[in-house]
C-alpha positions, 0 to 999 in steps of 0.5 A, spaced: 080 444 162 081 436 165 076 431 164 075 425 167 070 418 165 069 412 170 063 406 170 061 400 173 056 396 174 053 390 181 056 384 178 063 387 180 066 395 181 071 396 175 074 403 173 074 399 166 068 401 161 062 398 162 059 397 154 053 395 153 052 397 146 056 401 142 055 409 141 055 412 136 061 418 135 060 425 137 056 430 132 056 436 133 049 436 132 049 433 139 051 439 142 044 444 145 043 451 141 042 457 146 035 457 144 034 450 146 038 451 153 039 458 156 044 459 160 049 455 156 054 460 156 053 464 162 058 465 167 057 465 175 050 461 175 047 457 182 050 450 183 042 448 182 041 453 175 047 450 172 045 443 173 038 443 170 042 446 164 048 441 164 041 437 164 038 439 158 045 439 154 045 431 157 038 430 154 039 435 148 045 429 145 041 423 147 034 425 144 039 427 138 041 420 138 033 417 139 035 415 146 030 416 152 032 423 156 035 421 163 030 424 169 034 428 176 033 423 181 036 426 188 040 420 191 045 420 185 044 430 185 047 428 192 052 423 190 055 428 184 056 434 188 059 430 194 064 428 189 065 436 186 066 438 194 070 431 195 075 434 188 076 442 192 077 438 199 082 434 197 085 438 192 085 431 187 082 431 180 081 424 180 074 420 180 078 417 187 079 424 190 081 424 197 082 415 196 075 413 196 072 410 190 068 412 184 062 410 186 062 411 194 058 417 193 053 413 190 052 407 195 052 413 201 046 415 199 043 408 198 042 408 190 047 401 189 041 397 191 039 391 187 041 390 181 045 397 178 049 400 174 053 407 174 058 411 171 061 418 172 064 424 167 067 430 172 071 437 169 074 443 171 075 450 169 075 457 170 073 463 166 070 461 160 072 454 160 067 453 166 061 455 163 055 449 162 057 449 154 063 449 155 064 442 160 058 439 156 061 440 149 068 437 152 064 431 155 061 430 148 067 431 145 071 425 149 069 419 147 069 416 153 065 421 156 060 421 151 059 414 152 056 415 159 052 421 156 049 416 151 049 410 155 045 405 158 042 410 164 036 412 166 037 417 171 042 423 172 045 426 178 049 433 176 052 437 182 057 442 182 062 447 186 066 453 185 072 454 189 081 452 189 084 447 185 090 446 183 093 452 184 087 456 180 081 460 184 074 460 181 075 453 179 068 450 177 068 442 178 062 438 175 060 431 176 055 428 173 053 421 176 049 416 171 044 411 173 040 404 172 036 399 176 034 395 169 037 389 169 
């Protein structure tokens, strides 16, 4: 399995981290049990079921930490999964898959509008290491990662697919695209 965390804000694009505040370190406390999110370990879930679990795991590690949930918001869905079907496309797992940048997506579908901030996680894996429980449990493991999901974000866009990467077939690609319109 491959991770990968990027972030940026209106005032200028960077693939540096933007800190607003410190987070605390991972617990393994943050990590959903199955009652609180079915489906976790689950093979083979739709794209839409896997996100709305991917989405309750989020929000599980953020409440764990006293931090508001993120809500779904549509542009930043579309964004996450054209980045997922950018990785497969271009064979390229990277948040700059097939030469673009990180936040392209984001500006295509018109949510880097007024004043903004975005991030992004993405994975990969096959079998075992592509269920929901085992991405989010690796993105809350990272720090870099588990940054994102315990930043300053409002809204959250999770976009997933299933296809050839790297030489292994079956690879379920993850993003999640984090967002803010608070300045």
């Amino acid at each position: 399995m491959l991770l990968f965390s990027a972030a940026a804000d209106g005032r200028g694009v960077r693939s540096k981290r933007v800190a607003v505040t410190p987070t605390p370190a991972f617990s393994p406390g943050e990590v959903a049990p199955e009652e609180a999110c079915p489906n976790q370990t689950t093979p083979g879930l739709s794209a839409e079921e896997g996100a709305g679990v991917v989405l309750c795991m989020t929000n599980y590690a953020r409440a764990a930490n006293g931090l508001a949930p993120l809500k779904a918001n549509r542009r930043l869905g579309r964004a996450a999964t054209q980045k997922s079907i950018d990785i497969l496309g271009c064979n390229e797992f990277s948040h700059y898959a097939c030469g673009r940048s990180f936040y392209f997506w984001d500006q295509q579908f018109g949510y880097l509008k007024g004043c903004w901030k975005v991030a992004e996680n993405i994975a990969w894996g096959t079998g075992s290491y592509a269920t929901v429980r085992s991405i989010v449990t690796r993105w809350l493991e990272s720090p870099e990662h588990h940054e994102n999901i315990l930043g300053p974000y409002t809204e959250i866009g999770i976009g997933q697919r299933v296809g050839q990467l790297e030489g292994y077939s079956g690879a379920a690609v993850w993003t999640e695209s984090f967002g803010s319109h608070a300045c």
